[in-house]
Residue, then its C-alpha position, 0 to 999 in steps of 0.5 A: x219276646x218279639x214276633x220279629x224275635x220269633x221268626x229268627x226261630x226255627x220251628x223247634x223252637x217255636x213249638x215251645x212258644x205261646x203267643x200272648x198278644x197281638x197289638x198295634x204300635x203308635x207308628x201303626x205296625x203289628x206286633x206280636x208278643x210271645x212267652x216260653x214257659x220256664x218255672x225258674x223256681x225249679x232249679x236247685x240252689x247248688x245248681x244255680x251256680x253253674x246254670x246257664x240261667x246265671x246273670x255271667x253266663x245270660x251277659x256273656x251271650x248277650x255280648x255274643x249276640x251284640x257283636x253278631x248284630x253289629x254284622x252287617x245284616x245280610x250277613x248276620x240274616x245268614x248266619x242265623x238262617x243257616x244254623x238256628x236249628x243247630x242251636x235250639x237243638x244243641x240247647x234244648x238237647x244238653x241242656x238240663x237246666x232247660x228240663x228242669x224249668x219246663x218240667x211242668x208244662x206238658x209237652x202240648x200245652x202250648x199247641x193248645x193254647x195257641x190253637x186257643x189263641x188263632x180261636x180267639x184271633x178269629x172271632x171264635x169266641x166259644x171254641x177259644x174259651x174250650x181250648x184255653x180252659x183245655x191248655x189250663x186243665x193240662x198245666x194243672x193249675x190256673x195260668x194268667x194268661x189263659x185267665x185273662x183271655 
């Protein structure tokens, strides 16, 4: 997702994200690149049926979200700042589903890769390479993005 799609979060939701790039844009703006970890192969057959990750359930929210944009910004801006965190939290809290895809990440491996990322931001090429080997020690497993930092 887009760092602009990032900063609607609240900080709840951002605990969950790993920035994985910074670029800039033919227009020269600074863009930032984000991903949440989510192991979709987790979630049995049968539930799929009922999953909020189903293809009717995601195009339904995204028509909600279409009519909210068409709002006039300021008033979609309020909207979305005053209750974000009520709906991460709503989400993250009843949402099964969710646990089931993030099963396998530890609950810090983001806090460790992006602490590894702000590392690499800086230049600090030796302490970046120990936390992202860190972050991929925790997850158990070789993770792409860690690899290609």
């Amino acid at each position: 997702m887009s760092g602009d799609f990032y900063d609607y979060l609240s900080d709840d939701a951002k605990r969950y994200l790993r920035l994985l790039d910074i670029f800039k844009t033919k227009n020269g703006e600074i863009t930032r690149f984000h991903s949440i970890d989510l192991d979709l192969e987790n979630i049995p057959i049968e539930k799929l049926k009922d999953s909020m990750f189903k293809e009717d359930n995601i195009k339904k929210k995204l028509e909600i979200l279409q009519q909210k944009r068409k709002m006039p910004k300021i008033l979609y801006d309020d909207i979305v700042l005053r209750h974000k965190s009520d709906i991460w939290n709503d989400f993250i809290n009843d949402e099964d589903d969710l646990k089931l895809v993030r099963e396998k990440y530890p609950e810090n491996f983001a806090d460790v890769f992006n602490n590894g990322m702000e590392h690499f931001r800086n230049g600090n090429w030796l302490e970046a390479k120990n936390c992202l080997i860190s972050a991929q020690e925790l997850l158990g497993e070789e993770d792409p993005a860690c690899k290609r930092i």
